[in-house]
C-alpha positions as a Python dict, from the first residue, in 0.01 Angstrom:
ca = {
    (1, 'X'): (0, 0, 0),
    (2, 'X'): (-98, -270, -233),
    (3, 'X'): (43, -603, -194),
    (4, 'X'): (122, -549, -622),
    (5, 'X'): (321, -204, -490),
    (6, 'X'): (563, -427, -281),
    (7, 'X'): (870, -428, -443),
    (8, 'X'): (1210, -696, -471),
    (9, 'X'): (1367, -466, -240),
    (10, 'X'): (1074, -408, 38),
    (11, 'X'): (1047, -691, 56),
    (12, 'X'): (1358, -860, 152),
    (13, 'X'): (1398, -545, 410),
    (14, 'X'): (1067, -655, 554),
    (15, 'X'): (1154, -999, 601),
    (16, 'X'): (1531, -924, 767),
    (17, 'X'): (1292, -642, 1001),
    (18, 'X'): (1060, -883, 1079),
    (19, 'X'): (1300, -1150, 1149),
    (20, 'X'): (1542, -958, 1414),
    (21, 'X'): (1282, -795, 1561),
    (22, 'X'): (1120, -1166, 1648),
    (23, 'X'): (1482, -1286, 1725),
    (24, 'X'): (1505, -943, 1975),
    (25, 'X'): (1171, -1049, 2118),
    (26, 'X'): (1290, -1416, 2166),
    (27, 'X'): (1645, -1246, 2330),
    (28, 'X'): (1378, -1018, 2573),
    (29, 'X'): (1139, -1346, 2687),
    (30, 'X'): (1491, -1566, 2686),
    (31, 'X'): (1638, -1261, 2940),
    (32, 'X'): (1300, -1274, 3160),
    (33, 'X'): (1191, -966, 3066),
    (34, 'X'): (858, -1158, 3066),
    (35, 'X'): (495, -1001, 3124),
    (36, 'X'): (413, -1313, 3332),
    (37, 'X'): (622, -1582, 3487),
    (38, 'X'): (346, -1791, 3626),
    (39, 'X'): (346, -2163, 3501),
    (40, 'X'): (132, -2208, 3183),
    (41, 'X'): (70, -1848, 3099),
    (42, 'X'): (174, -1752, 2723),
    (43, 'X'): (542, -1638, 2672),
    (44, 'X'): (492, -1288, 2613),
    (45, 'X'): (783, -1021, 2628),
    (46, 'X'): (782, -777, 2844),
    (47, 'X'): (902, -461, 2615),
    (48, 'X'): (797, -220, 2934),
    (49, 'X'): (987, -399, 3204),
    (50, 'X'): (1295, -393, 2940),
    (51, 'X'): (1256, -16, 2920),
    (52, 'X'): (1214, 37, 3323),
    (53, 'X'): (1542, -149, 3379),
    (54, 'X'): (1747, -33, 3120),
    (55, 'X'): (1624, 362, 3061),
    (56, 'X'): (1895, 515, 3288),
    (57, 'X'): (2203, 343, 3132),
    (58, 'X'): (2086, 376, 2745),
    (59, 'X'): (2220, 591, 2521),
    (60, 'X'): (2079, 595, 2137),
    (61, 'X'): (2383, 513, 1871),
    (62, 'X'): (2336, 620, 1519),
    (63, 'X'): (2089, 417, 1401),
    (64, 'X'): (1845, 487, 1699),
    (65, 'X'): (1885, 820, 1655),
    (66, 'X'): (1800, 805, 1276),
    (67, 'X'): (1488, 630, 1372),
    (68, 'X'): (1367, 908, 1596),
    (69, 'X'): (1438, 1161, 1395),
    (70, 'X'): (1217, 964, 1101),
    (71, 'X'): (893, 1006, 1346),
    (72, 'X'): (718, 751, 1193),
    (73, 'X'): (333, 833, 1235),
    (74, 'X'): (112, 582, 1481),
    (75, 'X'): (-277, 501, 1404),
    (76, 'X'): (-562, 654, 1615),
    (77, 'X'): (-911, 676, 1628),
    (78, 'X'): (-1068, 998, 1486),
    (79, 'X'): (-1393, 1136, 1496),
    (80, 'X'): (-1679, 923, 1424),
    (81, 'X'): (-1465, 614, 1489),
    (82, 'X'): (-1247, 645, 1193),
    (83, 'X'): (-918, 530, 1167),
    (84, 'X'): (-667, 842, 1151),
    (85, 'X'): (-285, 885, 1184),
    (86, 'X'): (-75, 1142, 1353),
    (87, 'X'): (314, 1159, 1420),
    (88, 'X'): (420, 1014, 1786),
    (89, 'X'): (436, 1249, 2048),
    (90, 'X'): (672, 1237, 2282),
    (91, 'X'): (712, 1401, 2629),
    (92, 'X'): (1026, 1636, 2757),
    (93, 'X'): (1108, 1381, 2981),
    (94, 'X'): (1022, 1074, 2817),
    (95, 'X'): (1378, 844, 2808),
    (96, 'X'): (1549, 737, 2526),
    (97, 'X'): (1477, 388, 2560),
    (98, 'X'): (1097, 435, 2566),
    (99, 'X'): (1097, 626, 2235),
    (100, 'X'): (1308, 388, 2074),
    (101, 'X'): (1142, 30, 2192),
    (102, 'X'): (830, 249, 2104),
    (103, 'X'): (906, 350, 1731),
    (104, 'X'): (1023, -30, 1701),
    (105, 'X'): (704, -153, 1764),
    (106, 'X'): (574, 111, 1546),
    (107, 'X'): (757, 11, 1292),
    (108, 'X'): (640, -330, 1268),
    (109, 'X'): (287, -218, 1324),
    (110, 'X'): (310, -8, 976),
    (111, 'X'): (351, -313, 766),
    (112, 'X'): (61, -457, 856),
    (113, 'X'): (-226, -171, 930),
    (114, 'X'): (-221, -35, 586),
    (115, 'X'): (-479, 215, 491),
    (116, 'X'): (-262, 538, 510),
    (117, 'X'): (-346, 786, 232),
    (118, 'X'): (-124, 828, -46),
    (119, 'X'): (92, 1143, 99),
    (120, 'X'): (426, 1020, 18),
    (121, 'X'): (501, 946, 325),
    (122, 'X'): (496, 588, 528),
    (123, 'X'): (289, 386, 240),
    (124, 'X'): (526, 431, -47),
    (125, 'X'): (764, 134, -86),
    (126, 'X'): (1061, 378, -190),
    (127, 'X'): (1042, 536, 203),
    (128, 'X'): (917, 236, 371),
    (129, 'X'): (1225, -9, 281),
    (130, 'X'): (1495, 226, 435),
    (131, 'X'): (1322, 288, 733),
    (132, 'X'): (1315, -61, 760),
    (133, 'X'): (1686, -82, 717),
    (134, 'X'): (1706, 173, 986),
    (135, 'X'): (1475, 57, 1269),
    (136, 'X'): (1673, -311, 1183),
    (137, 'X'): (1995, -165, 1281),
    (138, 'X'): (1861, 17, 1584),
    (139, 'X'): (1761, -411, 1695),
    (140, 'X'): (2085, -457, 1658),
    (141, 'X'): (2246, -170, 1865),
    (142, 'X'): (1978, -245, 2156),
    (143, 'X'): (2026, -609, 2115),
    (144, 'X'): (2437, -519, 2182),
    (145, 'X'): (2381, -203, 2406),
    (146, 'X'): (2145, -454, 2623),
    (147, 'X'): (2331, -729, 2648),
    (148, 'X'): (2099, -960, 2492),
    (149, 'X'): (2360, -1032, 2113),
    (150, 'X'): (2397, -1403, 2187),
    (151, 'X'): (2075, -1457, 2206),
    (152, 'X'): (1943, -1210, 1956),
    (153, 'X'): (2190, -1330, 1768),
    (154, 'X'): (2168, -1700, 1894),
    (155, 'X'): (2541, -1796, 1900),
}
């Protein structure tokens, strides 16, 4: 996508994305779901140990739901070193959580990596803006499902 395709709309749904999903990655560090406690280190949420505490008492509400069933495609490395993409897999057992934290992170990845061909999928602003709306609302059922709404929400 071209910056010049970004539309009013896109836009303002990236921003509020981008904004929660910082404020739910605050709420995660804030909730010492850290990947290092040890004086110094960089503040880095731990989006793994979130998952491995929470999997067995998570269950996906709407939103979440809608966001797996979008499969948004992740970036790999083809043949020759070329950049390729290909829709998540997932395994039988894989838990809720995982797929969801996942596709969040996929999410944010897709506004930034660019590149995907023109197949009127991911890269067109029309598709990208409600999935945006979508994966925000899924922050905000974790953020409540989890626990962490005052301080995703900071109140």
């Amino acid at each position: 996508m071209k910056r010049s395709d970004v539309t009013p709309d896109l836009n303002a749904a990236a921003f509020d994305f981008l904004f929660w999903f910082a404020r739910f990655e605050y709420a995660l560090k804030k909730n010492g779901y850290l990947k290092s406690t040890d004086t110094g280190k960089k503040a880095e949420p731990n989006w793994d140990m979130f998952v491995k505490r929470n999997r067995n008492k998570y269950a996906p509400a709407t939103a979440a739901l809608a966001l797996i069933k979008a499969r948004p495609r992740q970036q790999v490395v083809t043949a020759n070193a070329q950049l390729g993409w290909q829709e998540l897999q997932f395994a039988e057992t894989e838990f809720e959580l995982q797929k969801v934290t996942l596709l969040l992170r996929l999410v944010r990845n897709h506004l930034f990596q660019g590149g995907k061909p023109a197949d009127g999928s991911w890269d067109d602003p029309a598709k990208l803006a409600p999935l945006l709306e979508t994966a925000r609302a899924a922050l905000d059922e974790l953020a409540a499902s989890a626990g962490l709404k005052a301080d995703y929400e900071r109140t």
